[in-house]
Kinemage of the C-alpha trace (Angstrom):
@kinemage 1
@onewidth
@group {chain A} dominant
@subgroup {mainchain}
@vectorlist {calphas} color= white
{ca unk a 1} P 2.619 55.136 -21.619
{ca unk a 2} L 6.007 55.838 -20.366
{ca unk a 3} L 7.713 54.351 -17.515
{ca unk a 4} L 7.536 56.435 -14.349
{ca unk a 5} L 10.901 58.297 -14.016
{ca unk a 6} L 11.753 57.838 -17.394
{ca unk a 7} L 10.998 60.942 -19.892
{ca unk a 8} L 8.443 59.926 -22.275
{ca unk a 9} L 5.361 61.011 -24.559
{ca unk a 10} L 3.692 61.522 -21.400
{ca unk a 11} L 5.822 64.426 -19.711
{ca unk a 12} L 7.124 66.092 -22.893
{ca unk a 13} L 3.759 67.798 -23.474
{ca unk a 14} L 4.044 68.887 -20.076
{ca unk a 15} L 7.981 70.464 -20.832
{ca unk a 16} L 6.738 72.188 -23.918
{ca unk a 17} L 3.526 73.688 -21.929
{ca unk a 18} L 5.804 75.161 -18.799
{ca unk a 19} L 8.547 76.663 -21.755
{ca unk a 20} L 5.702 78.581 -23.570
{ca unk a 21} L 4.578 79.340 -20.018
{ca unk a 22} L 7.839 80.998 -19.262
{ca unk a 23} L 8.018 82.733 -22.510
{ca unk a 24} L 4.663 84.106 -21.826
{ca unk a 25} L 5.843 85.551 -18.811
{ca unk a 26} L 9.349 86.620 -20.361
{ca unk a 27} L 7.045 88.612 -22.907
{ca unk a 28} L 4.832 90.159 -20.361
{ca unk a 29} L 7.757 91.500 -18.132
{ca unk a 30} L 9.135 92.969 -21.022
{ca unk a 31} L 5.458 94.506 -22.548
{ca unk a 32} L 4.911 95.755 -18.661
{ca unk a 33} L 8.413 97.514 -18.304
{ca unk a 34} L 8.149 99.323 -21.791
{ca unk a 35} L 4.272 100.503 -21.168
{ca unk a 36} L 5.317 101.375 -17.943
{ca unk a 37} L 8.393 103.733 -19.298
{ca unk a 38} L 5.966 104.924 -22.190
{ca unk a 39} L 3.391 106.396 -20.185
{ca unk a 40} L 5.331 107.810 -17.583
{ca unk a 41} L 7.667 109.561 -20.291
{ca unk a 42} L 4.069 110.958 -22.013
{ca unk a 43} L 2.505 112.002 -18.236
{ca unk a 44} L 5.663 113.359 -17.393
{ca unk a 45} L 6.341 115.404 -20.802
{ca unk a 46} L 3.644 116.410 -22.121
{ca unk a 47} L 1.716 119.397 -21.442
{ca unk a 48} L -0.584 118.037 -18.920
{ca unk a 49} L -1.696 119.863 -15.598
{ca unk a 50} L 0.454 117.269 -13.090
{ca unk a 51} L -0.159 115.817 -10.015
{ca unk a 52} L -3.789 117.603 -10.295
{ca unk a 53} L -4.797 116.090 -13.388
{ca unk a 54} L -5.615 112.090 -14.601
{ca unk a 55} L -3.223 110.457 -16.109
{ca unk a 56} L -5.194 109.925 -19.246
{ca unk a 57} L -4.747 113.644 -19.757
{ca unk a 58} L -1.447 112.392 -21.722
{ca unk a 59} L -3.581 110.621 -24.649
{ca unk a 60} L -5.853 113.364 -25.172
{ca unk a 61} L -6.111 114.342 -29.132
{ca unk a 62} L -3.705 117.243 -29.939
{ca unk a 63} L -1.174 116.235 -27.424
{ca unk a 64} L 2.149 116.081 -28.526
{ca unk a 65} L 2.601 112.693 -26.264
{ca unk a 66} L -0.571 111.137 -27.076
{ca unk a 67} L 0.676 108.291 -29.730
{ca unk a 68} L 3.440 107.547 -27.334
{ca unk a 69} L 0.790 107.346 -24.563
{ca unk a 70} L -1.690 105.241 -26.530
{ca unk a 71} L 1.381 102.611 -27.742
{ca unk a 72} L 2.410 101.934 -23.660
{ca unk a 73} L -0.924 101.401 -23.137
{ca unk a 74} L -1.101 98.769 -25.341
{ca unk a 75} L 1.660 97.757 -23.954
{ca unk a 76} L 0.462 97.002 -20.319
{ca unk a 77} L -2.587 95.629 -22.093
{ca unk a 78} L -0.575 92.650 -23.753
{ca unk a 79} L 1.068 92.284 -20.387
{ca unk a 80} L -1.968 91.233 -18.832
{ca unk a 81} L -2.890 89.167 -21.375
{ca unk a 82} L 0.421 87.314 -21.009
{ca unk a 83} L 0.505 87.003 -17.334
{ca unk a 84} L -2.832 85.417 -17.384
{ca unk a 85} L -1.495 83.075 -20.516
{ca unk a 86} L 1.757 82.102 -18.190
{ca unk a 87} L -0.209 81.553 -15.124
{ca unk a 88} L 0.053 77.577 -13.785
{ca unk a 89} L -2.624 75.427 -14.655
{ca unk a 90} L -5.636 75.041 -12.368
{ca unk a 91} L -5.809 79.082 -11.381
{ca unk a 92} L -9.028 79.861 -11.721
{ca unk a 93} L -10.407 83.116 -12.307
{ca unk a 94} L -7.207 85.103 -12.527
{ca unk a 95} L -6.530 84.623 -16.317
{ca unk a 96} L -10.323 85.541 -16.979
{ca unk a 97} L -10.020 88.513 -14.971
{ca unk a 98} L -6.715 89.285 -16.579
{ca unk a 99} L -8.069 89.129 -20.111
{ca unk a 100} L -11.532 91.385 -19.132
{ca unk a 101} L -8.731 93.886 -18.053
{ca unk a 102} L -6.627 93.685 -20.920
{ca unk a 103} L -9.618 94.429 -22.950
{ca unk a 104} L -10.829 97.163 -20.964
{ca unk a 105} L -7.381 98.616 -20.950
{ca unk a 106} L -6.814 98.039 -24.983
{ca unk a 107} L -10.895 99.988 -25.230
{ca unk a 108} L -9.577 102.882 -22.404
{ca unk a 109} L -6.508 103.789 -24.726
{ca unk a 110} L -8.535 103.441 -28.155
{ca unk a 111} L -11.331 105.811 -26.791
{ca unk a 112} L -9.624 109.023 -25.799
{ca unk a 113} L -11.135 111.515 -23.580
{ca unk a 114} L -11.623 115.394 -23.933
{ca unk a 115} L -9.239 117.864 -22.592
{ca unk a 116} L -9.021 117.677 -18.730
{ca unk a 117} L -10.867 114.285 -18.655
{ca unk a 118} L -14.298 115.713 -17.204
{ca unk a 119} L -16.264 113.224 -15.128
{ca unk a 120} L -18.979 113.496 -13.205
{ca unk a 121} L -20.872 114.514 -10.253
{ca unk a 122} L -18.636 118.192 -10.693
{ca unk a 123} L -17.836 118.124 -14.506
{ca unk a 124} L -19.506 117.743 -17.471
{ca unk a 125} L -18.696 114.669 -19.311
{ca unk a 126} L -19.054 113.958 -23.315
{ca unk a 127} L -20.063 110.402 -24.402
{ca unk a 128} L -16.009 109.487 -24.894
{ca unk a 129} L -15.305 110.513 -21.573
{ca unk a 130} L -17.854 108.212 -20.075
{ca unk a 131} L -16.324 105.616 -22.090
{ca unk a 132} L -13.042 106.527 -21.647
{ca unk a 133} L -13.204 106.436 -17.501
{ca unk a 134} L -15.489 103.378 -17.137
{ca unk a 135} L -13.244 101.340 -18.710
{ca unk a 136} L -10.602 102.482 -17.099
{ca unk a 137} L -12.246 101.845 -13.840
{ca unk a 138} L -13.117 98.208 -15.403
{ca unk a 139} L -9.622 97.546 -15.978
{ca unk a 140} L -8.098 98.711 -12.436
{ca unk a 141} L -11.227 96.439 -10.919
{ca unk a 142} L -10.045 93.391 -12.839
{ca unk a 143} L -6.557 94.036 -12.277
{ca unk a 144} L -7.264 94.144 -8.371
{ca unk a 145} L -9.744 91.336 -8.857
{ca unk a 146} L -7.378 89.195 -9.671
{ca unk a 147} L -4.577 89.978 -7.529
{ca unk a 148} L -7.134 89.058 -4.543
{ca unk a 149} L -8.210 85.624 -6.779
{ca unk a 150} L -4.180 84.786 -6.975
{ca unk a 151} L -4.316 85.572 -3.625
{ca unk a 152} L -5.729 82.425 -2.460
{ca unk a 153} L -5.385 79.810 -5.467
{ca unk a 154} L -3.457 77.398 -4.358
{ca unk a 155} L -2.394 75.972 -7.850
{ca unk a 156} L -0.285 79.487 -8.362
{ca unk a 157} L 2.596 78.349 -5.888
{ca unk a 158} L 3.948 80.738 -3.224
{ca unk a 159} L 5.929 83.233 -4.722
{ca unk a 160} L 2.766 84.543 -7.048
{ca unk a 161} L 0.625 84.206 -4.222
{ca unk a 162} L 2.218 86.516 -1.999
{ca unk a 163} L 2.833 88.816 -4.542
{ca unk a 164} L -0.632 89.175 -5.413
{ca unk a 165} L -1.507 89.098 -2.097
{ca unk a 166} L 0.395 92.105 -0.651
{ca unk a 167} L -0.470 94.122 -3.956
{ca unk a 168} L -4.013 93.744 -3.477
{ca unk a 169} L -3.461 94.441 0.505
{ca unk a 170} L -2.010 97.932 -0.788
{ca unk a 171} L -4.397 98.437 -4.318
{ca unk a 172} L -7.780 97.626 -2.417
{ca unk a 173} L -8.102 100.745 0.190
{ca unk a 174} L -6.093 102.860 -2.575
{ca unk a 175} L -8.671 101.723 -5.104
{ca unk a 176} L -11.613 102.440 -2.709
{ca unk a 177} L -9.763 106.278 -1.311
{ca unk a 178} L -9.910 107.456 -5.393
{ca unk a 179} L -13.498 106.336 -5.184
{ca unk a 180} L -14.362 108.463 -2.136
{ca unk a 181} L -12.169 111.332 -3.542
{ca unk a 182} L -13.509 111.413 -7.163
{ca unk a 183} L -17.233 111.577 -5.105
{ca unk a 184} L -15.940 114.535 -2.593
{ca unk a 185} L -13.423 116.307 -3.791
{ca unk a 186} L -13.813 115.911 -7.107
{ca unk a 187} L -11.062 116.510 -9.348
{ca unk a 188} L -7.205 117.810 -7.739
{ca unk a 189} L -3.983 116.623 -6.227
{ca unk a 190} L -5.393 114.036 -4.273
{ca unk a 191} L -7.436 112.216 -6.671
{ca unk a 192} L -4.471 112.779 -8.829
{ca unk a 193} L -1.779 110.914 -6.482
{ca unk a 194} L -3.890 108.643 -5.521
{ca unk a 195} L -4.590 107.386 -8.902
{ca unk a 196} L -0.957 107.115 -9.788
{ca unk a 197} L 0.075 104.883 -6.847
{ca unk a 198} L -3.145 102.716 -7.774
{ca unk a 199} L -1.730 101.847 -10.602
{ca unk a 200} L 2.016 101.875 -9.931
{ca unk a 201} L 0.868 99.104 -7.406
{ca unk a 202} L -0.759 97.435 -10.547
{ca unk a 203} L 2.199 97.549 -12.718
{ca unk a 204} L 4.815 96.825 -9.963
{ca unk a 205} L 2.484 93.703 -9.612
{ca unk a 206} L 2.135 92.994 -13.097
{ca unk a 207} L 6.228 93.273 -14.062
{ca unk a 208} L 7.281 91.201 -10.794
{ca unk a 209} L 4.273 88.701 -11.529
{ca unk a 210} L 5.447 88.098 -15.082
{ca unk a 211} L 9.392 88.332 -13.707
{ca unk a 212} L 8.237 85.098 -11.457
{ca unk a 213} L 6.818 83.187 -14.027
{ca unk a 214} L 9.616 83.645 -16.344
{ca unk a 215} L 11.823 81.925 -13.735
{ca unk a 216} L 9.442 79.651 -12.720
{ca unk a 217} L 10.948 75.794 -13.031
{ca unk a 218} L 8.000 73.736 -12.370
């Protein structure tokens, strides 16, 4: 065993384990800003209805923004993946939670919906749709999961604590206003802006997490 302030077999382990850690977070800032830039350009391009549509509407076969759609979301999906990879050992929960939402997010962008995204109680929905927005819900209730997980594990150090704490401060009553919308109102403008700053609070939290962790000296 090495002596104690001496480097040694004992810490250089440890060194390799917090590099890959900050190239797992270097990757997942740069995975979260690209998704981020590729959906945005296919919502904002394409052909869709705008604020009173889903954002989904982008990927939607026949759209001329769809593969550039389906690629960001990818994207983000990897991110997740990542930032649960980088995270500090002895977080629990978060990296599970991460990786059940990088899956669900991979599975949402796979499994397009039909043309306006119907969902019920006010629209008919075809088997894809279901799919398509319960695992999109999934992934935006792992996402926030884990924020509020991060939130109090004390192994993730300050700086990703309060990052995932404010997030989830902001992404909890946003989360739970779409759910009350999508029941009353049904689809429009305010289930449609409300879903966007849901998950421009996840992605925000995702790129800043992963920015932290790339600069993390531990």
């Amino acid at each position: 065993m090495a002596e104690p302030g001496r480097p040694g077999t004992t810490t250089a382990p440890r060194a390799r384990a917090d590099v890959a850690r900050r190239v797992a977070g270097s990757a997942a800032a740069g995975c979260a800003l690209a998704g981020a830039v590729a959906v945005t350009v296919a919502v904002v391009a394409g052909p869709g209805p705008g604020l009173t549509g889903y954002v989904s509407e982008a990927g939607i076969a026949g759209s001329g923004h769809a593969t550039t759609y389906r690629i960001g979301i990818l994207a983000l999906a990897a991110a997740l993946l990542l930032v649960g990879a980088a995270l500090p050992p002895g977080v629990w929960a978060a990296p599970a939670l991460l990786a059940t939402g990088a899956v669900f997010t991979a599975v949402s962008g796979a499994v397009t919906c039909s043309a306006g995204c119907p969902l019920p109680p006010f629209e008919r929905a075809t088997a894809a749709d279901l799919v398509h927005g319960g695992t999109s819900i999934a992934a935006t209730a792992s996402v926030v999961l884990a924020m509020v997980t991060l939130a109090v594990s004390w192994p993730a150090g300050p700086v990703l604590r309060r990052l995932a704490g404010l997030a989830a401060t902001v992404a909890l009553p946003l989360c739970a206003a779409v759910g009350l919308a999508m029941l009353v109102l049904g689809r429009g403008a305010v289930v449609g802006v409300l879903e966007r700053l849901v998950l421009a609070v996840a992605v925000l939290w995702g790129l800043s997490t992963a920015t932290a962790l790339a600069l993390a000296r531990r």
